[in-house]
C-alpha positions as CSV (number, residue, x, y, z in Angstrom):
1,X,8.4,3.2,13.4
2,X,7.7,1.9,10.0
3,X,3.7,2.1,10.7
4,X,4.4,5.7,11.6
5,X,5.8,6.8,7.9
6,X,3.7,8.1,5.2
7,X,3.9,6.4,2.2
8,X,5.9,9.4,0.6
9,X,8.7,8.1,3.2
10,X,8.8,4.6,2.6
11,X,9.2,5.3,-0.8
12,X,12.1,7.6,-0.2
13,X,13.9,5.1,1.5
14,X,13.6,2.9,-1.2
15,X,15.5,5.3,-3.5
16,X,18.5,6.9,-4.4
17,X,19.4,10.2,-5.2
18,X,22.1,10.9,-7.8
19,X,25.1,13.2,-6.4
20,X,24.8,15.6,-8.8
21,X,21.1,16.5,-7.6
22,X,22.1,18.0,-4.5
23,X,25.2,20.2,-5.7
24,X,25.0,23.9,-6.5
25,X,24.7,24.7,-10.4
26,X,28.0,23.6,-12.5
27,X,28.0,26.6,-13.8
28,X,28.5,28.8,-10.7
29,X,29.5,26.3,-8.1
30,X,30.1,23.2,-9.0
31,X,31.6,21.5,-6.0
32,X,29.4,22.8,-3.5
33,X,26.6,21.2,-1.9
34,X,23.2,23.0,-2.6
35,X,20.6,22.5,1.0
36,X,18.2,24.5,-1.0
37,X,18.1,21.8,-3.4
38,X,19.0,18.8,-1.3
39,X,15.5,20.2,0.9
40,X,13.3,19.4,-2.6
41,X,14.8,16.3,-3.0
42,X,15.2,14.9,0.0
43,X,11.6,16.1,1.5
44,X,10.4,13.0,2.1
45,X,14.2,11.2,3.1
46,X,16.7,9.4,1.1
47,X,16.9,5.8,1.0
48,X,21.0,6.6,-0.5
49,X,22.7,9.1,-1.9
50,X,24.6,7.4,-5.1
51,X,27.0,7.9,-7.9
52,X,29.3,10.5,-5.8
53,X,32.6,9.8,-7.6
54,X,30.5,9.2,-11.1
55,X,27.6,12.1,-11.3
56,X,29.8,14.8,-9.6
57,X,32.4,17.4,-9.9
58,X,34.1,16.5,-6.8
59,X,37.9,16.1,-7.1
60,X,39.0,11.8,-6.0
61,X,40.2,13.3,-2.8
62,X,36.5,15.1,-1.8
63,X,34.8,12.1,-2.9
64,X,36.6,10.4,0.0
65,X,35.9,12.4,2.6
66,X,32.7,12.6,1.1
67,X,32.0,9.3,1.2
């Protein structure tokens, strides 16, 4: 599988990608989870998504279902 992937995906799963990157705008809505933006970020995959309770504007109880 691994001699399938592009270097663009290796790297990916190498990485993490802060909560806060795939939310909505704080502005509008903050809590919600944005695919439009997740799609940019995530193009290539995600190695993890990190920082969920500390780089978001999700309540304690969200961040556990969440997680």
């Amino acid at each position: 599988m691994i001699s399938q992937m592009t270097l663009d995906e290796k790297l990916a799963q190498i990485s993490a990608v802060w909560m806060h990157e795939v939310q909505e705008n704080a502005a509008t809505k903050p809590k919600d989870f944005s695919p439009t933006k997740a799609g940019h970020v995530l193009q290539h995959g995600i190695g993890q998504l990190t920082r969920t309770a500390g780089a978001s504007t999700l309540e304690p109880a969200a961040v556990a279902r969440f997680n």
